[in-house]
C-alpha positions as CSV (number, residue, x, y, z in Angstrom):
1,X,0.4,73.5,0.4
2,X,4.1,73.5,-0.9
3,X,6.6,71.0,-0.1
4,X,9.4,71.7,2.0
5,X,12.4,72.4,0.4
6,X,16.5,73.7,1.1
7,X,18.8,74.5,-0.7
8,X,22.4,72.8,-0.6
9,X,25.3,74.6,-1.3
10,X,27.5,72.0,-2.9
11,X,31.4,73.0,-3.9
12,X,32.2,72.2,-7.4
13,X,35.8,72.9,-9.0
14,X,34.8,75.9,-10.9
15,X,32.3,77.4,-8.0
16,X,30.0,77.0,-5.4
17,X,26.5,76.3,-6.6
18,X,23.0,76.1,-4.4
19,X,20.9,73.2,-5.3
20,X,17.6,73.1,-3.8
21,X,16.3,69.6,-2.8
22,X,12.2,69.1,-2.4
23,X,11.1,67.0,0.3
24,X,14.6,66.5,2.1
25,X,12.7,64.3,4.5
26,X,10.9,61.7,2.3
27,X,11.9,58.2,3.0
28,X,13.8,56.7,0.5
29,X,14.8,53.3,1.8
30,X,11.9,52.6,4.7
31,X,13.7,49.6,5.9
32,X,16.8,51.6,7.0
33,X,15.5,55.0,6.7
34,X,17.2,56.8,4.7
35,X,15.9,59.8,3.5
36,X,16.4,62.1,0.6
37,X,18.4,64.6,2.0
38,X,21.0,61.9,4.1
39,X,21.0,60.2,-0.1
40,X,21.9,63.9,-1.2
41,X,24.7,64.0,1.6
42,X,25.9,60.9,0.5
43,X,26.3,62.1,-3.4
44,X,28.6,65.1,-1.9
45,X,30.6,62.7,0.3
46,X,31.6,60.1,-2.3
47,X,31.6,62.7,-5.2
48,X,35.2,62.3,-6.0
49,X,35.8,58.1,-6.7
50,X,31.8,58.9,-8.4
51,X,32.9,61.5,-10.8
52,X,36.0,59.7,-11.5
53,X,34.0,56.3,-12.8
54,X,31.1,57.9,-13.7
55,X,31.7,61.2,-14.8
56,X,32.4,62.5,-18.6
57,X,30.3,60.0,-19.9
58,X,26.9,59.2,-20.9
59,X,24.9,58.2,-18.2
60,X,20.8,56.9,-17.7
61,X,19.3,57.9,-14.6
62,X,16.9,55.4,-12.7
63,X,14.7,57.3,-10.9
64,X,12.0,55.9,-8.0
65,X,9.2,58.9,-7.5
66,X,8.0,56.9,-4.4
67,X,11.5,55.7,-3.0
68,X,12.4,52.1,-2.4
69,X,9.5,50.9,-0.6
70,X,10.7,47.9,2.1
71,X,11.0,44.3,2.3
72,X,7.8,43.5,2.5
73,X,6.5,45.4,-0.6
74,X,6.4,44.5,-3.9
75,X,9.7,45.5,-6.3
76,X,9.4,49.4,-6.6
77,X,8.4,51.1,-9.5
78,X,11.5,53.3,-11.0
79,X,11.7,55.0,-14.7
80,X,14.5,55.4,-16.5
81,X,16.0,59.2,-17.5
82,X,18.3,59.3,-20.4
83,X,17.5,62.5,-22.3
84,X,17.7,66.3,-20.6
85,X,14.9,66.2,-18.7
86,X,12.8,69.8,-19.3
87,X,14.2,72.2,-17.2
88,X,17.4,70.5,-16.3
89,X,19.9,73.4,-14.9
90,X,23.1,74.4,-16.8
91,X,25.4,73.1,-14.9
92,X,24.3,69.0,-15.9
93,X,26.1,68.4,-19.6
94,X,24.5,66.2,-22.4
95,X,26.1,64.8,-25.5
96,X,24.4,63.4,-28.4
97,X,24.8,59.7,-28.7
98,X,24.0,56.8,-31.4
99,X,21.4,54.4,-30.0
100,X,20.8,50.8,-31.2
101,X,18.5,51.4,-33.5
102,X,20.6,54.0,-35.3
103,X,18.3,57.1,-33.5
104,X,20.5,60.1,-31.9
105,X,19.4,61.9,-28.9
106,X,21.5,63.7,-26.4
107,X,21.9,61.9,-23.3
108,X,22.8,63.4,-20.1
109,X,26.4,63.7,-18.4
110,X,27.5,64.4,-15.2
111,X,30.8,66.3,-14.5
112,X,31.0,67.5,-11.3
113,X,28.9,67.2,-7.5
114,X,26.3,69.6,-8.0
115,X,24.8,67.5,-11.0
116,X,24.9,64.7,-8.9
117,X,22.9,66.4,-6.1
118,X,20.3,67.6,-8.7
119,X,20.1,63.7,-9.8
120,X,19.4,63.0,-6.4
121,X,16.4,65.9,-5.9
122,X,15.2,64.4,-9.4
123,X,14.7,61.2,-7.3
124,X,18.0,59.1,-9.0
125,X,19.0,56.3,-7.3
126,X,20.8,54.4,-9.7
127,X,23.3,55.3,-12.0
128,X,24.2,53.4,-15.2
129,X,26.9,54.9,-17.1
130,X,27.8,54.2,-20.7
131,X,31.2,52.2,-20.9
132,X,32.2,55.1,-22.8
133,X,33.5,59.2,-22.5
134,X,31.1,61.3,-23.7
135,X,34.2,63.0,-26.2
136,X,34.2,59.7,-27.8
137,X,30.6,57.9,-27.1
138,X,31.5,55.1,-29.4
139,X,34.2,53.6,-28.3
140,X,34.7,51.9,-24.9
141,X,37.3,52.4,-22.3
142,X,36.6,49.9,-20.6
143,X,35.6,46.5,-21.1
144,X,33.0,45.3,-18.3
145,X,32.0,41.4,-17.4
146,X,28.9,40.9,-15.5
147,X,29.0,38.1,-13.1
148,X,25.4,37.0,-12.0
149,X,24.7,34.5,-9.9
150,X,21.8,32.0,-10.8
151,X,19.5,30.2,-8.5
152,X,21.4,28.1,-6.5
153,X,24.4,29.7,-6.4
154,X,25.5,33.1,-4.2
155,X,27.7,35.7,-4.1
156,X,30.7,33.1,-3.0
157,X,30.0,31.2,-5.8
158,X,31.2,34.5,-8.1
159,X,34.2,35.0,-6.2
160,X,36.5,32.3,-7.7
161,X,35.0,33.0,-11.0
162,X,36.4,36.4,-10.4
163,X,39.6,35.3,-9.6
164,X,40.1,33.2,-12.5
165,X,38.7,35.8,-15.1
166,X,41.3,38.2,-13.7
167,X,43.7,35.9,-14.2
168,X,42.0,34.8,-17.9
169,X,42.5,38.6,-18.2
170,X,45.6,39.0,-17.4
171,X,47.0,36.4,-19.8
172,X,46.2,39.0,-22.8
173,X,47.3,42.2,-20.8
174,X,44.4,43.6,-19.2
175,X,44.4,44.6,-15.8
176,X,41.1,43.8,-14.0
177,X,39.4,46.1,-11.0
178,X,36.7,44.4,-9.4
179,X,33.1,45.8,-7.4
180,X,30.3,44.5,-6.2
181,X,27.1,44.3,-7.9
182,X,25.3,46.3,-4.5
183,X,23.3,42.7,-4.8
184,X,24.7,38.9,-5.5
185,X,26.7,39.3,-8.0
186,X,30.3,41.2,-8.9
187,X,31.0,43.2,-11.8
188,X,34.7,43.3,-13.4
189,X,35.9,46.3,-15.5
190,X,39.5,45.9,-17.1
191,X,40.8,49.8,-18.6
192,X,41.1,49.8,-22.5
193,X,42.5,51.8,-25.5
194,X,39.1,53.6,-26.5
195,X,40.1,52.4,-30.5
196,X,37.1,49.6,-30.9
197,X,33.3,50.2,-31.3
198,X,31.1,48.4,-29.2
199,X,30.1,45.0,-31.2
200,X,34.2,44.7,-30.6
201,X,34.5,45.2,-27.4
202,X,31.3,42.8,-27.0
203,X,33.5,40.1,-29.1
204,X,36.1,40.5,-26.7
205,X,34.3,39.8,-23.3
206,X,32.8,37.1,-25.3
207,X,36.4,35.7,-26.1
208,X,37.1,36.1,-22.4
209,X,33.7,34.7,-21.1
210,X,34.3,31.5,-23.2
211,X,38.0,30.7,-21.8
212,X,36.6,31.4,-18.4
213,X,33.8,28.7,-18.8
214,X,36.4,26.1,-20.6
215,X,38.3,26.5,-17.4
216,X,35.3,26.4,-15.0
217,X,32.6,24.7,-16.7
218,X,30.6,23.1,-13.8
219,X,31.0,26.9,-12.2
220,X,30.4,29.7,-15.0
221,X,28.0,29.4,-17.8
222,X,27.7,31.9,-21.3
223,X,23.6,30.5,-22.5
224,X,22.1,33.0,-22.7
225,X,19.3,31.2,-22.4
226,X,18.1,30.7,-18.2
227,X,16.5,27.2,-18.8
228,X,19.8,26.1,-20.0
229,X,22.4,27.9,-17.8
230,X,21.7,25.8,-14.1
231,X,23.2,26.2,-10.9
232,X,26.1,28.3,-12.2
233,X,27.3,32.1,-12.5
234,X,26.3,33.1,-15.9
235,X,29.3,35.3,-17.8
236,X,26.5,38.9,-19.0
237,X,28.5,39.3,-21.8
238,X,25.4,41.1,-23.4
239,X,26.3,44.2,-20.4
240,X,28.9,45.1,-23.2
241,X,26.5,46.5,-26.1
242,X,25.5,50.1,-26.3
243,X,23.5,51.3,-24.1
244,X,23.6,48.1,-22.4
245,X,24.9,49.4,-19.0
246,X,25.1,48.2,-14.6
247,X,24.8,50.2,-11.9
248,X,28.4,52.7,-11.6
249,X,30.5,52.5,-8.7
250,X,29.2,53.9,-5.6
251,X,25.4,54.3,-7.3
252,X,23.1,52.8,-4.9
253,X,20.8,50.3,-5.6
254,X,17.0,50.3,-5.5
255,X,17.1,47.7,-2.8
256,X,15.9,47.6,1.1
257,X,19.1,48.1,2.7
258,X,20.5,50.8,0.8
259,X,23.2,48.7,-0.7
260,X,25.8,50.4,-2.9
261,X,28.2,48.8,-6.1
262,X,31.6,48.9,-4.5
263,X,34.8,48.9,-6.2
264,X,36.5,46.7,-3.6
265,X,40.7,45.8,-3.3
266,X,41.2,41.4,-4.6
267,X,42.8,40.7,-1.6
268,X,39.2,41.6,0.4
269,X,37.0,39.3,-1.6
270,X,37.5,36.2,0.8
271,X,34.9,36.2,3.4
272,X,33.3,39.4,2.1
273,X,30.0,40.3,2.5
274,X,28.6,42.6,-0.2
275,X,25.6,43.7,2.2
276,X,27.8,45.8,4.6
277,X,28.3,48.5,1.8
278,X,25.4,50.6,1.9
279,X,24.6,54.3,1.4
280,X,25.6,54.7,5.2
281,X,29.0,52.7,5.6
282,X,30.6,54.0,2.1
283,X,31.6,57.5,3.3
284,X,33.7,56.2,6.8
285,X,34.7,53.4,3.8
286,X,36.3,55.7,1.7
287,X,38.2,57.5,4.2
288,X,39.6,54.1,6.1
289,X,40.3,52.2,2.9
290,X,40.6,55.0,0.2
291,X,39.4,54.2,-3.6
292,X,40.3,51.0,-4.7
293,X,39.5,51.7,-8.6
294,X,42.0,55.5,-7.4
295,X,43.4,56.2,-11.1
296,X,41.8,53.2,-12.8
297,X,42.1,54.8,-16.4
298,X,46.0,55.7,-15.9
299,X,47.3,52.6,-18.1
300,X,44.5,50.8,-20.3
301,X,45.3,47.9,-22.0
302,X,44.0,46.5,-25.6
303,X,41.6,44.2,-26.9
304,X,44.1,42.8,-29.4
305,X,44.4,39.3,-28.0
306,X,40.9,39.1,-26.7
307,X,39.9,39.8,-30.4
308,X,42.5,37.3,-32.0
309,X,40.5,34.6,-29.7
310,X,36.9,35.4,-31.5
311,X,38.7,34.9,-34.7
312,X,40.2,31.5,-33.3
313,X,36.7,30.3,-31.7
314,X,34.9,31.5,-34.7
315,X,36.6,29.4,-36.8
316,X,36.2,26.5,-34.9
317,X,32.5,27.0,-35.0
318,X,31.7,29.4,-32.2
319,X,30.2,32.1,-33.4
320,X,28.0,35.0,-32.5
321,X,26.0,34.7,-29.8
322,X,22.3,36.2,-28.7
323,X,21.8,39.8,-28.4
324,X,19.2,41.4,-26.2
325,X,15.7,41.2,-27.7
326,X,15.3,45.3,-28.5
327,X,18.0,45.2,-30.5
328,X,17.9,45.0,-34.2
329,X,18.6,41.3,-35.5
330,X,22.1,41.3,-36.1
331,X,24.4,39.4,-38.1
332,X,25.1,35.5,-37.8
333,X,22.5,35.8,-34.7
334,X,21.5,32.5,-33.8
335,X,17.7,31.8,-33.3
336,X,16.0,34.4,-30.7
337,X,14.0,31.6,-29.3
338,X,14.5,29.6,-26.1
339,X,15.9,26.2,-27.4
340,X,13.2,24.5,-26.0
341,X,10.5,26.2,-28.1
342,X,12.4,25.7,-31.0
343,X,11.2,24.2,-34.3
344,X,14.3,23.7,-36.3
345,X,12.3,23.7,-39.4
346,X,10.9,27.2,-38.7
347,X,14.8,28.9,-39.2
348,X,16.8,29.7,-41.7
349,X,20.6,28.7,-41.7
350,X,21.0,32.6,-40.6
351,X,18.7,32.5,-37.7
352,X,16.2,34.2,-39.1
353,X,12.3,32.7,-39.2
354,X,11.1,31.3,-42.3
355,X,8.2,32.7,-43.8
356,X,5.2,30.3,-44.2
């Protein structure tokens, strides 16, 4: 027997284009229940702030075959989509990007609502973009700070970290926008000339990341390492490598109650509570409130200053820092070893292990 299908006819700025959507009435988020075609609807109501954050650049799709699943179920199961899938329709754009480990592929980009509808009937429900355009995959226009709240602490705990990065921030001449993670944390995104590669722009959040915790200490933490960062919001300064990427503004999240990543104004932080943005309230949001991150790319900043710091702190004897474990050992890399596992006499002065 065939599923049920219908076909969406979804305005784009070129043309109107019919998408058809399988199973419109599977469940996507039991809890609340939401299903595929009300996700669908909510991809054409919010297309315009999505496009704007997460369009013309390279994005990976996480996509949940089964949905959500509720509370009381285990974590769903969700794959990841970066390449053109087989069949993938003319109207969703690719561009060929440089991966870690030096492999190119084309990775998909979405440019306008009716690739965001077909994400949605190929069972997306987050989006990850790149921190890059897709006519210059290489270099960052943005530079993106993960705050993530560690056992113990909640999303208030992130909120005067977020004040004071901004203000960390705007000390060197970045402008920061601010959005919820869609779970505990926030995520804040400061517009940049795209003329650094990544491992820059990397340096530069962790120039930022490291004033933030000499002014906070007993509040923020940069280890890397969780047996060593305790009951404070740890500065994901790794979030800034290639294809190292969060969920985009206004993705959902693969979470029970639908919540969405919500660029959100500074003055609304106080008293906020992240859970009321979900897949639901974001539409009736957009039109009370409008776009708080509205023409975010109009007047980046540089990295200048931020980069002048690593040179300082480097110096004076902070250097690089851990990089995620499937990337390729990179230079002046400490250790890849939790510090309590360590046996000094097993590494080299460069971090590397010693060979018996």
């Amino acid at each position: 027997m065939a599923s049920e299908r219908v076909t969406l006819t979804v305005v784009d700025p070129d043309a109107e284009r019919e998408v058809v959507l399988s199973s419109p009435d599977k469940v996507v988020w039991p809890d609340v229940g939401i299903t595929k075609r009300e996700l669908a609807d909510y991809f054409q109501a919010v297309s315009g702030p999505f496009l704007e954050a997460n369009g013309h650049r390279p994005v990976s799709l996480e996509r949940f075959r089964d949905g959500v699943g509720s509370s009381s179920t285990e974590k769903p199961e969700g794959f990841f989509s970066k390449n053109p899938p087989k069949g993938t329709p003319d109207y969703v754009d690719a561009v060929t990007v440089t991966y870690n480990s030096g492999r190119r592929h084309p990775q998909i980009v979405l440019n306008r609502p009716s690739a965001i509808v077909w994400a949605a009937q190929m069972n997306t429900i987050v989006f990850h973009p790149w921190a890059s355009l897709a006519s210059q995959p290489d270099n960052p226009v943005e530079l993106r700070i993960d705050l993530d709240p560690q056992p113990g602490t909640g999303f208030d705990d992130a909120v005067p970290a977020a004040r004071e990065l901004r203000e960390v921030l705007r000390e060197v001449g970045l402008t920061a926008f601010i959005k919820t993670s869609g779970n505990r944390g926030l995520h804040v995104f400061a517009p940049i000339e795209p003329e650094h590669e990544f491992l820059d722009v990397r340096h530069a959040v962790i120039a930022a990341g490291r004033e933030l915790e000499r002014r906070m200490p007993e509040q923020v933490t940069m280890n890397w390492w969780k047996e060593e960062r305790g009951e404070r919001v740890f500065i994901d300064f790794n979030q800034a490598n290639r294809d190292r990427t969060m969920a985009g503004a206004y993705s959902p999240r693969a979470l029970p109650a639908a919540t969405v990543s919500t660029p959100v104004h500074w003055d609304e932080l106080d008293g906020l509570d992240p859970a009321r943005f979900t897949v639901r309230s974001i539409p009736k949001r957009l039109e009370d409130v409008g776009d708080p991150w509205a023409g975010m790319q109009s007047a980046p900043g540089r990295i200048d200053a931020l980069l002048a710091w690593w040179e300082r702190d480097t110096q004076n004897g902070l250097g690089e820092l851990p990089f995620p474990p499937e990337f390729p050992k990179m230079p002046g890399e400490p250790p890849r070893v939790q510090p309590s596992k360590k046996v000094a006499a097993n590494w080299d002065e460069n971090g590397d292990p010693v060979e018996e």
